[in-house]
VEXKELO-520157 format. One line per field, with one value per residue (C-alpha): x, y, z; residue in one letter. Coordinates in steps of 0.1 Angstrom, whole numbers. Example, Ala and Ser with C-alpha at 12.3 -4.5 7.8 and 13.67 -1.06 7.14 Angstrom:
# VEXKELO-520157
u: 123, 137
v: -45, -11
w: 78, 71
code: A, S
# end
This chain:
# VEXKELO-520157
u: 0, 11, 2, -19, 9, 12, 28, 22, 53, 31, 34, 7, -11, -28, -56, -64, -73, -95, -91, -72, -102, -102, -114, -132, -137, -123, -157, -173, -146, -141, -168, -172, -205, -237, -266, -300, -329, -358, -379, -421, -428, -402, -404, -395, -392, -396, -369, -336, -318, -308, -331, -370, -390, -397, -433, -452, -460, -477, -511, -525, -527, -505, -480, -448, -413, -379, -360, -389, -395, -422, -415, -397, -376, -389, -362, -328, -318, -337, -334, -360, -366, -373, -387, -361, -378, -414, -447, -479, -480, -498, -497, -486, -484, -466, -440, -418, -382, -344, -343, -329, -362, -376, -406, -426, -423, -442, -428, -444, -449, -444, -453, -431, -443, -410, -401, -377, -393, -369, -383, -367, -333, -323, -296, -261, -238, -205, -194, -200, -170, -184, -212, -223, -217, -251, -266, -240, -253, -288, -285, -266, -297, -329, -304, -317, -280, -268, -237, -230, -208, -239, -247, -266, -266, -279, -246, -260, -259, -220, -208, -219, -199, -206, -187, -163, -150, -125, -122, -81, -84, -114, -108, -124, -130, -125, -113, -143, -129, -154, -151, -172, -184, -164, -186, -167, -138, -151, -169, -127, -116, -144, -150, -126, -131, -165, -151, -125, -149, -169, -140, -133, -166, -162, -126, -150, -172, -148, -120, -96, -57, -52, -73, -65, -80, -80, -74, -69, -40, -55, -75, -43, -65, -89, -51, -37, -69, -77, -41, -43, -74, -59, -25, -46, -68, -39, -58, -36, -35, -51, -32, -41, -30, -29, -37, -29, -59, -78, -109, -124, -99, -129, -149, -147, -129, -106, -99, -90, -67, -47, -41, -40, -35, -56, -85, -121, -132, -160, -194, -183, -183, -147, -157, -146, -108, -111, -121, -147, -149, -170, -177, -166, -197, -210, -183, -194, -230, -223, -206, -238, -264, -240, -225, -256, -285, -294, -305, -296, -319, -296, -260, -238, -249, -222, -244, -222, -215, -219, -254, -256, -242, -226, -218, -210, -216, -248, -260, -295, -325, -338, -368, -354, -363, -336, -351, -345, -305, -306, -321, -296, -266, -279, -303, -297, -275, -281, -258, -278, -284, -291, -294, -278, -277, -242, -213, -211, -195, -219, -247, -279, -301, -332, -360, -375, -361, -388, -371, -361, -326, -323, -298, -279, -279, -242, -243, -264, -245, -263, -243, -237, -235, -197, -196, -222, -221, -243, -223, -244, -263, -244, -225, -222, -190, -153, -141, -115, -110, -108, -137, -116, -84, -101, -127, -114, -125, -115, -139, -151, -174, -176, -191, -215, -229, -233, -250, -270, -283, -294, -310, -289, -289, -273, -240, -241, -240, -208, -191, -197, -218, -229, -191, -196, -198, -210, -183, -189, -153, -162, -191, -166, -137, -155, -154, -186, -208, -225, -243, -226, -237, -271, -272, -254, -282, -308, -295, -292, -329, -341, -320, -332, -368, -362, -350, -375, -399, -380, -378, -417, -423, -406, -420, -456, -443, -433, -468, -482, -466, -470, -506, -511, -489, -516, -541, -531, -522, -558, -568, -545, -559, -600, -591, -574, -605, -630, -609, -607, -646, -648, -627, -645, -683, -669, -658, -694, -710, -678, -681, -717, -716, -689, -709, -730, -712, -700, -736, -738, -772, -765, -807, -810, -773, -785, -817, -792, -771, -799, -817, -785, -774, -808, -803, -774, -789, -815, -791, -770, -797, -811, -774, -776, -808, -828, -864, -879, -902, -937, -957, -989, -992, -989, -1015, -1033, -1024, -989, -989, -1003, -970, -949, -972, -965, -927, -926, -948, -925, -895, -906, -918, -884, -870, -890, -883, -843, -848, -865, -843, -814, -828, -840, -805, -785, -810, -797, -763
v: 0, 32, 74, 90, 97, 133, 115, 83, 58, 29, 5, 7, -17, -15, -32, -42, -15, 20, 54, 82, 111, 147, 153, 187, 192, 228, 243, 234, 242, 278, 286, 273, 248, 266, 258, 253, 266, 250, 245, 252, 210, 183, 149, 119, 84, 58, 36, 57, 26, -10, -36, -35, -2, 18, 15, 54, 58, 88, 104, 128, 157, 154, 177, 161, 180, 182, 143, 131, 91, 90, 57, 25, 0, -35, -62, -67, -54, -16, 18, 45, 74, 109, 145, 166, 195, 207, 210, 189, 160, 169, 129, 97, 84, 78, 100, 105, 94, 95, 65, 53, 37, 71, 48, 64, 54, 59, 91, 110, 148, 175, 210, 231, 252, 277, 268, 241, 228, 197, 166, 160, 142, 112, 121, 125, 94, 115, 91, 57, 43, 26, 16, -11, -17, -32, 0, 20, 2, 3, 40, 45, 19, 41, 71, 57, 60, 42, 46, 77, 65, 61, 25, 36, 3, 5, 13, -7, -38, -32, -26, -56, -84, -106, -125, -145, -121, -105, -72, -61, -30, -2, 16, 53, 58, 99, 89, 103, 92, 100, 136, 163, 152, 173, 170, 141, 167, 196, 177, 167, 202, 219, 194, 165, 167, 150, 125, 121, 117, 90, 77, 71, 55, 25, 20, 14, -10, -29, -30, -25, -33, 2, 24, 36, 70, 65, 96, 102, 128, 154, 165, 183, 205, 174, 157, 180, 190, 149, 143, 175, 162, 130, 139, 165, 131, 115, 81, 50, 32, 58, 65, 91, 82, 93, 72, 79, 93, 67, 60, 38, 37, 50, 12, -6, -35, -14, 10, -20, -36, -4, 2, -37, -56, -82, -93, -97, -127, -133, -129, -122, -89, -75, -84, -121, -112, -90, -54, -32, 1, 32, 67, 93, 111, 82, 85, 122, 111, 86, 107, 130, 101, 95, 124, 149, 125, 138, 115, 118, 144, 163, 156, 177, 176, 194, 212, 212, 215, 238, 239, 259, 291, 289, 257, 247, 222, 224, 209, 200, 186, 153, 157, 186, 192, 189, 222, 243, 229, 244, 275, 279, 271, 301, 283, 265, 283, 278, 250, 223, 191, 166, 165, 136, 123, 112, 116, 113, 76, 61, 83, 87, 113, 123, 132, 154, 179, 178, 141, 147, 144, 112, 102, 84, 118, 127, 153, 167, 177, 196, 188, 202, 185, 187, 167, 141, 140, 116, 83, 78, 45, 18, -6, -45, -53, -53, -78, -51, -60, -29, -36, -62, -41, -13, -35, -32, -66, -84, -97, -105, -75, -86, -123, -107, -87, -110, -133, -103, -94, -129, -133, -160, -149, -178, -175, -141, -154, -178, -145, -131, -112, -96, -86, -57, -27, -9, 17, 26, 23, -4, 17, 48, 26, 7, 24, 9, 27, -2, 9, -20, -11, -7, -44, -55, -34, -54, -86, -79, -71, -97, -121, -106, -108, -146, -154, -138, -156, -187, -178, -173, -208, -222, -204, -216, -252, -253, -242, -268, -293, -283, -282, -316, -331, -317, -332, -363, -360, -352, -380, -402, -393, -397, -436, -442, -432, -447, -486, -476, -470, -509, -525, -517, -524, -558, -567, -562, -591, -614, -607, -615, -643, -655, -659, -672, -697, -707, -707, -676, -661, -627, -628, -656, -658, -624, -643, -671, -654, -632, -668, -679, -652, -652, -689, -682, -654, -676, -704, -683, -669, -705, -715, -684, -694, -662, -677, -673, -652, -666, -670, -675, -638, -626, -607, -620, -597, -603, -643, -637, -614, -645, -670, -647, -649, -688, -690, -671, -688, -722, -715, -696, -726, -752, -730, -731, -771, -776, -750, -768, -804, -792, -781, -814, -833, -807, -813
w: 0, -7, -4, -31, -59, -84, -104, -118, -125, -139, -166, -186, -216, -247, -261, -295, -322, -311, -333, -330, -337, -329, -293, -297, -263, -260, -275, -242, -217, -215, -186, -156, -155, -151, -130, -154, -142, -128, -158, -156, -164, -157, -175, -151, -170, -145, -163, -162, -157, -170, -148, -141, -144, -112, -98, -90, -56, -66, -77, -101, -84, -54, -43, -41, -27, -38, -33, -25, -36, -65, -81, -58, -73, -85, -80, -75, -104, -105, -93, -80, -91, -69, -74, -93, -74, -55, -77, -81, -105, -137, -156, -149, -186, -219, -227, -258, -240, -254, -272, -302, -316, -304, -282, -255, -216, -186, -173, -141, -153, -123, -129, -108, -81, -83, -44, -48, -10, -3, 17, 50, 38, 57, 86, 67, 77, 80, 105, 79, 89, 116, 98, 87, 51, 42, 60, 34, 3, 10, 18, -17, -34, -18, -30, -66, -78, -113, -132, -146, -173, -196, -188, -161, -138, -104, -87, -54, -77, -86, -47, -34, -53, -29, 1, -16, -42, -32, -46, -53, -73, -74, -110, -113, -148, -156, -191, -210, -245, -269, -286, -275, -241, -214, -182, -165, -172, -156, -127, -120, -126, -101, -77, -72, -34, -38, -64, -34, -8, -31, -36, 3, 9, -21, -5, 26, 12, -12, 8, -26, -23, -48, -62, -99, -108, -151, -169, -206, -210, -228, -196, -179, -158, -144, -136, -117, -96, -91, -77, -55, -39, -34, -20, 7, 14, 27, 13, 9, -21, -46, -79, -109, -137, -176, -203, -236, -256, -276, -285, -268, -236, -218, -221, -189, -200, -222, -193, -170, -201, -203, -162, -151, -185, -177, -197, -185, -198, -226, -211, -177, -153, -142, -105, -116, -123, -84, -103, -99, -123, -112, -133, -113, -119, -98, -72, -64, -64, -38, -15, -22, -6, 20, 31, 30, 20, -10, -38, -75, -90, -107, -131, -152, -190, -218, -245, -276, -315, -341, -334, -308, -303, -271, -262, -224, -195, -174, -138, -148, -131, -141, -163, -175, -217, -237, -256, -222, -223, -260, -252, -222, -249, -272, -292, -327, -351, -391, -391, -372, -392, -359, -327, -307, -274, -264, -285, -322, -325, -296, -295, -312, -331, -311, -332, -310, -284, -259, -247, -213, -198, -177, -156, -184, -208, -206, -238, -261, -297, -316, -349, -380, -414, -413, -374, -380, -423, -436, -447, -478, -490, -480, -506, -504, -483, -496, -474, -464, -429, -416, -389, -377, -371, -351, -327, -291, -284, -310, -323, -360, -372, -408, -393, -370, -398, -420, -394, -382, -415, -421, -386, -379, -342, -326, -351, -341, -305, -311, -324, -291, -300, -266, -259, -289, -265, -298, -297, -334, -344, -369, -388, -386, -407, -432, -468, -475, -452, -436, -404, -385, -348, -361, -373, -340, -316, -340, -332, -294, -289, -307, -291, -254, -269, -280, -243, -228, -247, -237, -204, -205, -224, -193, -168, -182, -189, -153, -141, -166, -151, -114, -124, -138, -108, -83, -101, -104, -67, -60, -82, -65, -31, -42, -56, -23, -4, -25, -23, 16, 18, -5, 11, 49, 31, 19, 57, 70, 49, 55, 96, 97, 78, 100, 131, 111, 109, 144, 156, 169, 174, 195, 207, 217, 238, 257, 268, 279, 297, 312, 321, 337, 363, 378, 386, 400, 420, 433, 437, 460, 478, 487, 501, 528, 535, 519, 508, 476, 472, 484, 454, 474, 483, 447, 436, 400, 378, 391, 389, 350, 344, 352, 338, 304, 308, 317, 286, 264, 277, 265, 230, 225, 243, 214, 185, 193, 196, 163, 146, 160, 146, 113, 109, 122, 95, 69, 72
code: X, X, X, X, X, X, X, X, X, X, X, X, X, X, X, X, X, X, X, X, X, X, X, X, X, X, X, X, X, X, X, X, X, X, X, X, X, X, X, X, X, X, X, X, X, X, X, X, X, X, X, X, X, X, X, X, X, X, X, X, X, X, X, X, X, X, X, X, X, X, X, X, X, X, X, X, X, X, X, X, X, X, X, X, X, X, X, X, X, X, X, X, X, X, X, X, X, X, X, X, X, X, X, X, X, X, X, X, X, X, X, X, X, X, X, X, X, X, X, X, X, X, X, X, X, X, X, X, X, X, X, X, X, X, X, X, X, X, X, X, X, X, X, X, X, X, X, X, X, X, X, X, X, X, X, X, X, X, X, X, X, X, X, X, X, X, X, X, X, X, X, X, X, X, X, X, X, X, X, X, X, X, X, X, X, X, X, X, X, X, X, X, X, X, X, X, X, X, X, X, X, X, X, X, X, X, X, X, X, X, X, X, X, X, X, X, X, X, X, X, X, X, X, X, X, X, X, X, X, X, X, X, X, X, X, X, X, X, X, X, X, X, X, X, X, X, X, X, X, X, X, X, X, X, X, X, X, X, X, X, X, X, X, X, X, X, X, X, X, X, X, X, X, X, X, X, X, X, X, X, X, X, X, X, X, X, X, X, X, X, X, X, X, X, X, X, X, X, X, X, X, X, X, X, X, X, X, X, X, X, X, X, X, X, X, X, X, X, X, X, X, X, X, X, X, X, X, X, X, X, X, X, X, X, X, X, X, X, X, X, X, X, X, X, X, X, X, X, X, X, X, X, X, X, X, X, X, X, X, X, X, X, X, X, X, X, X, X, X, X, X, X, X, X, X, X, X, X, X, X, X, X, X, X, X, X, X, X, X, X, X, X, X, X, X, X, X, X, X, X, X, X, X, X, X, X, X, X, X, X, X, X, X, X, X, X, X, X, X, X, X, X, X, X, X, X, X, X, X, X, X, X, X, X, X, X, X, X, X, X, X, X, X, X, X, X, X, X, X, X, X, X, X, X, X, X, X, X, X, X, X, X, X, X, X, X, X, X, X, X, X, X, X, X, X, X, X, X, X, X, X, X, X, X, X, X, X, X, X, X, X, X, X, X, X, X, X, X, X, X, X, X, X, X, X, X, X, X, X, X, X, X, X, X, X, X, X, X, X, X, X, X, X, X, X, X, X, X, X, X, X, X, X, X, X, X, X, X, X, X, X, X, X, X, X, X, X, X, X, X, X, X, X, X, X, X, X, X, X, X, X, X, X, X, X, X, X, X, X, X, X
# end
């Protein structure tokens, strides 16, 4: 372990192919970021993140304050989503959203009452080193905090790699590679304290061996404010370092190849190799929730191109219209031809301008023809091999296509298909102006559509089986009762018929036995010298009684006799 270094003695890698393109990022950082207004009506999509859609928790109609909860995550895998700032919800409903298919999603509309009234925040955790570190996580999770780096996956996910991985090296990626976004460079240059302090608090979690603070070295002013920050922290085991500017050095697994030199391997997550990678957008967001409570409403956007007149970097509220950003930047000059969210080799045209920034919009380039010229119809491929020299995975663009354009999605899938981070490095080489990244996004969805449907099949074969098990458990069950219920009527006629058969008459023994303890009695009674009762005095309706009963006696006596004859001649 070592002390926060200014300067950085360490080897560093290379991985295959990337571009060298012009960065263009001095248009946007001659002023200092500006705070955006709070607009009259912010947009809030309830999916601003990769995983399950967040669920409203609020009405029509209700007044809601600043950071307060409106939509809670569903699942592991999910993020929720808070007031940007104070107002009464106007709509829960569809809502034209940034996307590259330009679909709607359920956004939750707030019309601003101008107050900006925050919620009471949760008490700040300044002292979280003696916390627990589930309490940490969970606090960063309700926080509703993703990655900043434009994947936007829920950063509570990515902190807890679980109990046996063991976590050696915490990257902070502050490469920002693509041309034209600068607010990951200006969040370094104005506040690298907070990066710092977010910084601190994964170190706490993780429990990292070194921390490596990426950098590509055309950011000299983020470079020198990072490692001031860090030498004043007095943090052990944190390193700034440059990196040589190429597109894409900024790609997680890139970034890692160039400060470690090891490979994450096909299809898995950098955790597996003892890595964990964080924006450090997300870093200052952390130490946000953590250190004052406050969740993520807000993140800086860069408003750039030859678009708009004055192009700059902006802190902006959720929900906020990408027309207000463009109205803030000077408007559109006479040389717009698209607008794009994201930079010009990953990004992607937005029809529309009243899309709202979400926590995953980075940049919006208002481009002229000349920055985002239109590649023409596309030609049948040359076989050049060009695509091939440039990936940063190395992989076989050429192969995918063709697969992809034939549907073919599980050859697309044995070329790896799902390790294409769609950098656009292919589509910007290849002289025949095939829209490569556009065939590689079609063959992704469909192939997450194809295993959800799949995954569906299963789910309903499973409860088709479960189903037919319980009924012929049920069925099992009523046949056992009904040969139980047989079995016991078939032993009443056998049990009958075998007294039957010994002779048995169960009358006629009563009468027997009844017969036989009363001349015992009278027996006994005669031996102790007790008289029988004198007949003589019995009154005549009396002596008629027992005349009846010495009557009956001997015709049930005859009848047993005969019975018991006619059946000794029968046999």
């Amino acid at each position: 372990m070592h002390k926060a270094t200014s300067v950085s003695n360490r080897k560093l890698f290379h991985f295959h192919g990337g571009l060298h393109l012009p960065d263009n990022k001095s248009q946007s950082t001659g002023d200092p970021v500006r705070k955006a207004p709070i607009p009259a009506r912010l947009i809030v999509p309830l999916q601003q993140h990769i995983g399950e859609i967040a669920e409203p928790l609020v009405t029509v109609g209700e007044r809601v304050l600043k950071g307060q909860l409106i939509a809670r995550a569903q699942g592991y895998i999910s993020a929720p989503v808070h007031a940007p700032t104070s107002g009464t919800v106007a709509d829960i409903a569809e809502h034209l959203i940034p996307h590259p298919s330009g679909l709607t999603g359920l956004c939750v509309v707030i019309d601003s009452d101008c107050r900006d009234e925050w919620i009471d925040l949760p008490e700040p955790l300044t002292s979280y080193h003696n916390s627990d570190p589930a309490e940490l996580r969970e606090r960063i999770r309700q926080s509703g905090i993703v990655g900043l780096g434009g994947a936007a996956f829920p950063t509570s996910v990515k902190i807890n790699p679980g109990p046996e991985t063991w976590i050696k090296t915490l990257i902070i990626n502050g490469a920002e590679c693509e041309p034209y976004i600068t607010c990951d460079d200006m969040l370094m240059r104005e506040h690298p304290q907070r990066i710092i302090s977010g910084i601190e608090i994964l170190m706490h979690l993780l429990k990292p061996e070194r921390v490596l603070v990426g950098i590509e070295d055309n950011k000299p002013e983020a470079i020198g404010a990072m490692r001031e920050a860090a030498a004043s922290s007095g943090l052990t085991g944190l390193e700034v370092v440059p990196i040589p500017t190429l597109y894409p050095s900024g790609g997680e697994k890139q970034l890692i190849r160039v400060l470690t030199g090891k490979e994450v391997p096909s299809g898995a997550i950098p955790a597996k190799i003892g890595i964990v990678c964080h924006n450090v957008g997300t870093a200052a967001a952390i130490a946000d929730a953590v250190l004052e409570g406050k969740p993520l409403i807000s993140r800086l956007v860069t408003v750039t191109g030859e678009g708009v007149k004055t192009p700059a970097n902006f802190e902006v509220l959720i929900g906020t219209p990408a027309r207000n950003l463009i109205e803030l930047a000077g408007d559109y000059t006479s040389k717009i031809s698209k607008l794009i969210l994201g930079g010009p080799m990953m990004g992607f045209t937005l029809n529309d301008d009243a899309a709202p920034i979400t926590k995953a919009a980075n940049c919006l380039l208002a481009a002229s023809g000349h920055e985002a010229p239109d590649p023409g119809p596309a030609t049948p491929c040359i076989r050049c091999g060009q695509c091939a020299a440039v990936c940063p995975v190395n992989l076989l663009p050429q192969q995918m296509y063709w697969y992809a354009r034939a549907k073919d999605l599980e050859k697309t899938q044995e070329y790896h298909l799902f390790d294409c981070i769609e950098c656009g490095c292919c589509s910007h080489v290849c002289p025949a102006h095939i829209p490569l990244v556009q065939y590689y996004r079609y063959a992704k969805t469909e192939s997450w559509a194809q295993e959800q449907e799949k995954q569906k099949a299963e789910q309903a074969r499973k409860r088709h089986e479960v189903r037919v098990a319980r009924l012929e458990r049920l069925e099992a069950e009523r046949q056992a009762k009904l040969r139980m219920k047989k079995e016991a009527l078939a032993k009443k006629p056998a049990a009958k018929k075998s007294n039957d058969a010994d002779g048995a008459d169960p009358k006629k023994a009563a009468i027997e036995a009844a017969m036989k303890r009363a001349a015992e009695k009278k027996a006994k009674l005669t031996e102790q010298g007790v008289a029988p009762q004198n007949t003589e005095n019995l009154t005549p309706a009396q002596q008629a009684k027992i005349d009846q009963a010495e009557t009956r006696r001997k015709a049930s006596h005859s009848a047993t006799t005969v019975t018991d004859t006619t059946e000794s001649q029968d046999g």
